[in-house]
ZAVO-63859 format. One record per residue (C-alpha): residue in one letter; x, z, y. Coordinates in Angstrom, 3 decimals, always signed. Example, Ala and Ser with C-alpha at 12.3 -4.5 7.8 and 13.67 -1.06 7.14 Angstrom:
2
<rest->A, x->+12.300, z->+7.800, y->-4.500>
<rest->S, x->+13.670, z->+7.140, y->-1.060>
% end
This chain:
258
<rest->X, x->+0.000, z->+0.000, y->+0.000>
<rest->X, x->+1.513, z->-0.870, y->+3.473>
<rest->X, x->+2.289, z->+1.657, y->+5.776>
<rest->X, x->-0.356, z->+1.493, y->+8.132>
<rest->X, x->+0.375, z->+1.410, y->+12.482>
<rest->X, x->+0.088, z->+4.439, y->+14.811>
<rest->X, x->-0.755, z->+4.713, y->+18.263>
<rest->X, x->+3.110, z->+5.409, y->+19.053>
<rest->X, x->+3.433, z->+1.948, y->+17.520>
<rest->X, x->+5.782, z->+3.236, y->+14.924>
<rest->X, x->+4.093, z->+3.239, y->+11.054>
<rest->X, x->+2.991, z->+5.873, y->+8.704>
<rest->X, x->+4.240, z->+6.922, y->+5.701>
<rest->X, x->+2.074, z->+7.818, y->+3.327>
<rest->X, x->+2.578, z->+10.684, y->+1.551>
<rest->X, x->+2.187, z->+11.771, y->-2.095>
<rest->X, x->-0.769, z->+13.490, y->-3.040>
<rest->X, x->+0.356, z->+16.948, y->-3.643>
<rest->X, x->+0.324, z->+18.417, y->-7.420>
<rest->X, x->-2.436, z->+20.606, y->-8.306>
<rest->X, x->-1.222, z->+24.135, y->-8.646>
<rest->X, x->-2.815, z->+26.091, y->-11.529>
<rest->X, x->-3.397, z->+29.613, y->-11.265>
<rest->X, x->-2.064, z->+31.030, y->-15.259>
<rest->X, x->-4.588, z->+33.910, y->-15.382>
<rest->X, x->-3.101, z->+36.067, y->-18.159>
<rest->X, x->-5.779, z->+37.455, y->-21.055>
<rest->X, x->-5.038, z->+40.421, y->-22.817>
<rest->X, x->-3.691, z->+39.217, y->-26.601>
<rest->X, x->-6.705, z->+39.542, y->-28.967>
<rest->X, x->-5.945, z->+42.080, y->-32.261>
<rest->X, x->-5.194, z->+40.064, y->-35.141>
<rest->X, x->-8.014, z->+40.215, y->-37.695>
<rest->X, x->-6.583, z->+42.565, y->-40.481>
<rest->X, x->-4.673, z->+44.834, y->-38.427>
<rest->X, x->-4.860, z->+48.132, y->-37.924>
<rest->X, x->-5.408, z->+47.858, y->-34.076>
<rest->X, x->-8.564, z->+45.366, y->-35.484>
<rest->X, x->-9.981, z->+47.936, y->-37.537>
<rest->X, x->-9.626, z->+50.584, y->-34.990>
<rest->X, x->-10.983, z->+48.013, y->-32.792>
<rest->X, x->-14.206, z->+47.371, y->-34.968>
<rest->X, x->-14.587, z->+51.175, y->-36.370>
<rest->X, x->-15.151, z->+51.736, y->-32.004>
<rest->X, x->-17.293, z->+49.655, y->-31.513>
<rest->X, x->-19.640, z->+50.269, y->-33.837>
<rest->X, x->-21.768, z->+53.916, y->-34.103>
<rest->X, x->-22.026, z->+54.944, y->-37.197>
<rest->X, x->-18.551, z->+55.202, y->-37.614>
<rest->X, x->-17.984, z->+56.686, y->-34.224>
<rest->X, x->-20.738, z->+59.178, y->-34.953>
<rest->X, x->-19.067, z->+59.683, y->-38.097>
<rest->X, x->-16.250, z->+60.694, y->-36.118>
<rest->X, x->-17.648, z->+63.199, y->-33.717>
<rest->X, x->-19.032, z->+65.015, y->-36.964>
<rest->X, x->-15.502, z->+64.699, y->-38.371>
<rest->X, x->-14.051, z->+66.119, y->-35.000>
<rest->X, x->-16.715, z->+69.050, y->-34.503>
<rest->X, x->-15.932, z->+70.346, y->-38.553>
<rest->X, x->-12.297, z->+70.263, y->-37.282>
<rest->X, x->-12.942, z->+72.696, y->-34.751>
<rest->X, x->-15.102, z->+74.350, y->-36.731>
<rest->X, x->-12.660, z->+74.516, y->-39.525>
<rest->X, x->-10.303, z->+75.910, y->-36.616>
<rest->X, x->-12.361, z->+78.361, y->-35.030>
<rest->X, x->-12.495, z->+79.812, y->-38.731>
<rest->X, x->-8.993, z->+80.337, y->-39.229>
<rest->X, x->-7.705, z->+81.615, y->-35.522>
<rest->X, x->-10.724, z->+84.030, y->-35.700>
<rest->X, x->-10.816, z->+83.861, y->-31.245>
<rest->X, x->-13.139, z->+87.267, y->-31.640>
<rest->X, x->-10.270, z->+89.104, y->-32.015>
<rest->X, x->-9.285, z->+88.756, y->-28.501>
<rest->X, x->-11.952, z->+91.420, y->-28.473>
<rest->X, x->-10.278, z->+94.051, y->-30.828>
<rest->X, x->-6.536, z->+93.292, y->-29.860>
<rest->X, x->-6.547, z->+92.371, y->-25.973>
<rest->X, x->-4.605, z->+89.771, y->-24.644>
<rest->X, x->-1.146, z->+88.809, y->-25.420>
<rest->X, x->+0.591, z->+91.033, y->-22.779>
<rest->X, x->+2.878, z->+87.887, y->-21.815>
<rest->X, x->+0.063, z->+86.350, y->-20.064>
<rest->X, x->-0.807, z->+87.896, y->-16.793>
<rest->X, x->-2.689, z->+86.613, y->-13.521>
<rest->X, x->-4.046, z->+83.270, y->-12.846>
<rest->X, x->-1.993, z->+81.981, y->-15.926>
<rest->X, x->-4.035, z->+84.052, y->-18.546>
<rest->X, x->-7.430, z->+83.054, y->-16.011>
<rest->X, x->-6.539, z->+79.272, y->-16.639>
<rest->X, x->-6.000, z->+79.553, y->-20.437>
<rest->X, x->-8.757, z->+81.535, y->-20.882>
<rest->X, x->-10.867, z->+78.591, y->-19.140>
<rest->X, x->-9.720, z->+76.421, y->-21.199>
<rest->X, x->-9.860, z->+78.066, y->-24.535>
<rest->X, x->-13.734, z->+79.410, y->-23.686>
<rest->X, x->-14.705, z->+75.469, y->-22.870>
<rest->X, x->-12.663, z->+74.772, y->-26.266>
<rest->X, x->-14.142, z->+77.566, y->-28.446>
<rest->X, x->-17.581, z->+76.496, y->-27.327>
<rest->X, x->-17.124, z->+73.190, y->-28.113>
<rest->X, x->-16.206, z->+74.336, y->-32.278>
<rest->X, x->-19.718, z->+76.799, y->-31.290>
<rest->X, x->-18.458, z->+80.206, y->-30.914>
<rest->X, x->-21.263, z->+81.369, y->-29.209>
<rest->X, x->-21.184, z->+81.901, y->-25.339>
<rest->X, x->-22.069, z->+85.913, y->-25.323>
<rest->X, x->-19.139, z->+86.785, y->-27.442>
<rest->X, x->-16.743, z->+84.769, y->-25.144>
<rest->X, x->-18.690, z->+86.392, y->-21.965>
<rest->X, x->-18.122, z->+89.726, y->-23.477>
<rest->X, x->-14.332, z->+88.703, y->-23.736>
<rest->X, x->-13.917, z->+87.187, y->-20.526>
<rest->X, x->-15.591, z->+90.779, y->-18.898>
<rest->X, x->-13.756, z->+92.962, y->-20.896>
<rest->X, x->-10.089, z->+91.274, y->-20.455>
<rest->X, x->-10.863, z->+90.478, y->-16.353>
<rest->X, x->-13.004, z->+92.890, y->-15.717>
<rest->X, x->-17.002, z->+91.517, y->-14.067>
<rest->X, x->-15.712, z->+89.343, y->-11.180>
<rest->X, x->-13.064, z->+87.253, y->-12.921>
<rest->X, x->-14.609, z->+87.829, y->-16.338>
<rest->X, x->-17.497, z->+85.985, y->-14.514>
<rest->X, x->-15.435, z->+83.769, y->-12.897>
<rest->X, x->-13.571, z->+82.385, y->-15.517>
<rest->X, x->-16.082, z->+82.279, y->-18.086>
<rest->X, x->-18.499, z->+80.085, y->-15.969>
<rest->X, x->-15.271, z->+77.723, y->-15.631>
<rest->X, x->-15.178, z->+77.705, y->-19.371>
<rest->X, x->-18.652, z->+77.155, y->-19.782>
<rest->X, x->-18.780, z->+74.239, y->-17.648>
<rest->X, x->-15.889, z->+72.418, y->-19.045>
<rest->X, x->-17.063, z->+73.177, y->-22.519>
<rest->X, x->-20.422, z->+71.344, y->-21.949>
<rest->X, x->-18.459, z->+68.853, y->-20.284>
<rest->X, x->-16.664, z->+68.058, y->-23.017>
<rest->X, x->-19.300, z->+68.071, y->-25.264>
<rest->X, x->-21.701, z->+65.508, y->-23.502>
<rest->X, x->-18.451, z->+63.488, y->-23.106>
<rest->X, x->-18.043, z->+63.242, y->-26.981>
<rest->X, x->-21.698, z->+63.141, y->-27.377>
<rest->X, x->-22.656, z->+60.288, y->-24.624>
<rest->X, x->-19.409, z->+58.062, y->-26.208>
<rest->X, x->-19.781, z->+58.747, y->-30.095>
<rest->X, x->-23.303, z->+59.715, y->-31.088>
<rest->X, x->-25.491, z->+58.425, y->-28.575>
<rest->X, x->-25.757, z->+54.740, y->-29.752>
<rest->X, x->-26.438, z->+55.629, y->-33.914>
<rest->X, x->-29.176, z->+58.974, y->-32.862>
<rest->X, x->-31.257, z->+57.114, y->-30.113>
<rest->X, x->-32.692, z->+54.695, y->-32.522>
<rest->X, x->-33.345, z->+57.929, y->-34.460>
<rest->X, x->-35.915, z->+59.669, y->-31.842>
<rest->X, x->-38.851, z->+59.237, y->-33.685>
<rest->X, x->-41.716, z->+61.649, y->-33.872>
<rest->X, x->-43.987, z->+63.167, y->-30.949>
<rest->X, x->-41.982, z->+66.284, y->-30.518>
<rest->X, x->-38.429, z->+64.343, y->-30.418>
<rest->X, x->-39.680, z->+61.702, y->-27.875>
<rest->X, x->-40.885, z->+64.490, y->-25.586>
<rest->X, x->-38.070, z->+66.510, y->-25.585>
<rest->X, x->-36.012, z->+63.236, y->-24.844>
<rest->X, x->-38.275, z->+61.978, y->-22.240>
<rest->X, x->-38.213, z->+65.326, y->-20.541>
<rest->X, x->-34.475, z->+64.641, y->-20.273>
<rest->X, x->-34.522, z->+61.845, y->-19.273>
<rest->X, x->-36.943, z->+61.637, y->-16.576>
<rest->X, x->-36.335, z->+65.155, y->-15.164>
<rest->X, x->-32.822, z->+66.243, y->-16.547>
<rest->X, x->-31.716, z->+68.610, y->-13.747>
<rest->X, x->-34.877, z->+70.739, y->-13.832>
<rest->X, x->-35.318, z->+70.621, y->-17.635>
<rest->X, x->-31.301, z->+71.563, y->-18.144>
<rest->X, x->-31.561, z->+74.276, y->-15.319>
<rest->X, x->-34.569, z->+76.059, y->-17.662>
<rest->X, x->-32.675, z->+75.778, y->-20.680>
<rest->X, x->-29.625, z->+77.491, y->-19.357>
<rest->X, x->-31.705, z->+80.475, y->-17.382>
<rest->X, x->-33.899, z->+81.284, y->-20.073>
<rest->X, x->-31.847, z->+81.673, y->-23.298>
<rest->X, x->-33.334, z->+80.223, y->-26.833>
<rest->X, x->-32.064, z->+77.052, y->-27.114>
<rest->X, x->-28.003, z->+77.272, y->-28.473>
<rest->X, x->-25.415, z->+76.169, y->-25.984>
<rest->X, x->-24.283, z->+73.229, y->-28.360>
<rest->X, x->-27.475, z->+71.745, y->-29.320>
<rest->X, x->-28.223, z->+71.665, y->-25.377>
<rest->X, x->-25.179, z->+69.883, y->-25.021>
<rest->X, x->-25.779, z->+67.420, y->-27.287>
<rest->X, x->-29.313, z->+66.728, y->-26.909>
<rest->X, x->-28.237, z->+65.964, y->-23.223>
<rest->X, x->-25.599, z->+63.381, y->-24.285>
<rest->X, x->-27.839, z->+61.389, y->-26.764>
<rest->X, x->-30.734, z->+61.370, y->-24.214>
<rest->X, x->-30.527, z->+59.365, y->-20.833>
<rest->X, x->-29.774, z->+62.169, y->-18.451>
<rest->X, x->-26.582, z->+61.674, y->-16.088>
<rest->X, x->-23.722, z->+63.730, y->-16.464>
<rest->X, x->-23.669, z->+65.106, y->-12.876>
<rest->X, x->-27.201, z->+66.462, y->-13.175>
<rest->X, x->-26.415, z->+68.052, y->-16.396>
<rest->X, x->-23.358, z->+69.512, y->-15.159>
<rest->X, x->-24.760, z->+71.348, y->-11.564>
<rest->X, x->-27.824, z->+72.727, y->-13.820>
<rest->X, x->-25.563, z->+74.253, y->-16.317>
<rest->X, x->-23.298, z->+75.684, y->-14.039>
<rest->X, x->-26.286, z->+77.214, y->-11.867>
<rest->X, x->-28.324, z->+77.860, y->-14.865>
<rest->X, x->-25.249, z->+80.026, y->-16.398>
<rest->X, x->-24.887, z->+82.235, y->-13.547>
<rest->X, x->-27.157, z->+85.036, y->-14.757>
<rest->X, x->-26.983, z->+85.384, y->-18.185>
<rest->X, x->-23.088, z->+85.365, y->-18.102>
<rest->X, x->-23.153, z->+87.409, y->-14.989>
<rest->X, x->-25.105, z->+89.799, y->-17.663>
<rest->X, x->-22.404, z->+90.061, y->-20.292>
<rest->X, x->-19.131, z->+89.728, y->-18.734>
<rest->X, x->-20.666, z->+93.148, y->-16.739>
<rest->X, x->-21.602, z->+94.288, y->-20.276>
<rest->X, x->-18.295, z->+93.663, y->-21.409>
<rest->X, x->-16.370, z->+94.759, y->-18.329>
<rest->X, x->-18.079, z->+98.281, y->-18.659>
<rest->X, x->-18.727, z->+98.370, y->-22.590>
<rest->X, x->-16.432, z->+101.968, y->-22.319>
<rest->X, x->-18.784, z->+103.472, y->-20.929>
<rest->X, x->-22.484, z->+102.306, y->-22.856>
<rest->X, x->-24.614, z->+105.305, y->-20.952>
<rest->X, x->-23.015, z->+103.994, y->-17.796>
<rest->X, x->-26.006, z->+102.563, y->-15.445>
<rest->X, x->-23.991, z->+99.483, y->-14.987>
<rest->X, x->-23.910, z->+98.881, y->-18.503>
<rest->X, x->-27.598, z->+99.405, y->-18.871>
<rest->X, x->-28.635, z->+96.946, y->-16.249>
<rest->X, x->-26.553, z->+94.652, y->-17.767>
<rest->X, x->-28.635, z->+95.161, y->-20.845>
<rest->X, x->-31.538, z->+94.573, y->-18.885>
<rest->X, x->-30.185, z->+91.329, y->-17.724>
<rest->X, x->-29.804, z->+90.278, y->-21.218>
<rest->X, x->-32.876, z->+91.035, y->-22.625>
<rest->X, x->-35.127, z->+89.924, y->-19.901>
<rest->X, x->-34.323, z->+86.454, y->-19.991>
<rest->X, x->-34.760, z->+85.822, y->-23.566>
<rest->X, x->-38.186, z->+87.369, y->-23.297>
<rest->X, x->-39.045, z->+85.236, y->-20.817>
<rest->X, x->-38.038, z->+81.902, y->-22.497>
<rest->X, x->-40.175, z->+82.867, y->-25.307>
<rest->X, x->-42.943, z->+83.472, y->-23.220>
<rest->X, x->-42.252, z->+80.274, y->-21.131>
<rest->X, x->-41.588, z->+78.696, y->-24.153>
<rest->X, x->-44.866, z->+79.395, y->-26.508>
<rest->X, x->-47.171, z->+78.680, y->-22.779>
<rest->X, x->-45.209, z->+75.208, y->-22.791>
<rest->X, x->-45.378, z->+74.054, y->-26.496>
<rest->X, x->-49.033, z->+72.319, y->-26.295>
<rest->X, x->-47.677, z->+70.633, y->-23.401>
<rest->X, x->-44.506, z->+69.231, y->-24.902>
<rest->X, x->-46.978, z->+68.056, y->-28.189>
<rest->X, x->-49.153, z->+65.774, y->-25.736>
<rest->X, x->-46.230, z->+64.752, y->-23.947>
% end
């Protein structure tokens, strides 16, 4: 092609049409079928093997809880090389641990008030508690969810997940003031039904307050059992759980029709 005339009178070149530039967008290398990184791969994403995990996981801890016997932080103190905010913080994180293999919460209440006395005891042990159910609807909402939901069948199991569901922070705060229903099963109920994680959190750390208010002062004070403190305490224990039966055998014809 000629090179065609400008207005300078001189010509113009023409120049070479300029190579298309590909962009290489990397993809991250697909695990070879056969593997072990496929298997893992395929064992994740499917739920009854990740459900059959989380049962394998919670018989662990279970198993563990059986042989490290925590109660007998109870009987033998703690280990005097742990002092201050370093025994607070492993405390936290052995409560949220413990009631994740289901110790139950009063015994670790009663620890945390009689090793740190009511405020700390209190303190720490609503730390615990928190994390614990954390944890819990963590492995819960990942593993079992997917292989229990298609299992909610029956009046009585559709209402108690629809009450989740719809009105989690109000239904989680009851559970946790008024005792009746075990920590764990809350947790876990929670997880497989549609409730955010937030929600569930705030409820069960407000929800907690009383009831573990209740035994770390029963715990803090368990020296002296005639001691006024220790009897309202008592009171603060018993009360509730009267309550959520009450509250509880009023509600059941609702949940039914529900």
């Amino acid at each position: 092609m000629p090179d065609a005339p400008t207005r300078s009178g001189g010509t113009a070149v023409a120049s070479p049409p300029a190579p298309a530039m590909e962009l290489a967008i990397s993809a991250p290398p697909l695990p070879v079928p056969g593997t072990l990184s496929a298997r893992c791969t395929r064992v994740l994403r499917s739920p009854w093997p990740r459900f059959s995990l989380l049962v394998a996981l919670l018989a662990a801890a279970g198993c563990s809880v059986l042989l490290f016997e925590p109660q007998r932080l109870l009987a033998h103190g703690w280990p005097p090389q742990l002092g201050g905010a370093t025994a607070a913080a492993v405390f936290t994180v052995a409560y949220g641990l413990c009631t994740v293999a289901f110790v139950p919460r009063p015994l670790l209440n009663l620890a945390g008030g009689a090793l740190f006395g009511t405020s700390l005891g209190l303190a720490t042990s609503l730390a615990g508690t928190v994390l614990g159910a954390g944890i819990a609807f963590g492995l819960g909402r990942a593993l079992g969810q997917d292989a229990l939901r298609p299992l909610l069948r029956g009046r009585v199991l559709k209402a108690a997940d629809g009450q989740l569901s719809r009105h989690g922070f109000r239904s989680m705060l009851m559970a946790r003031l008024f005792p009746g229903v075990p920590f764990w099963a809350a947790n876990y109920c929670a997880a497989v039904s549609r409730m955010r994680c937030w929600p569930f959190l705030v409820a069960t750390g407000i929800g907690s307050i009383p009831n573990t208010a209740a035994y770390a002062l029963a715990g803090a004070r368990a020296g002296s059992p005639t001691s006024p403190a220790f009897l309202v305490a008592m009171a603060g224990i018993g009360l509730p759980a009267v309550a959520g039966a009450v509250v509880a055998w009023r509600k059941r014809h609702h949940l039914r029709r529900a």
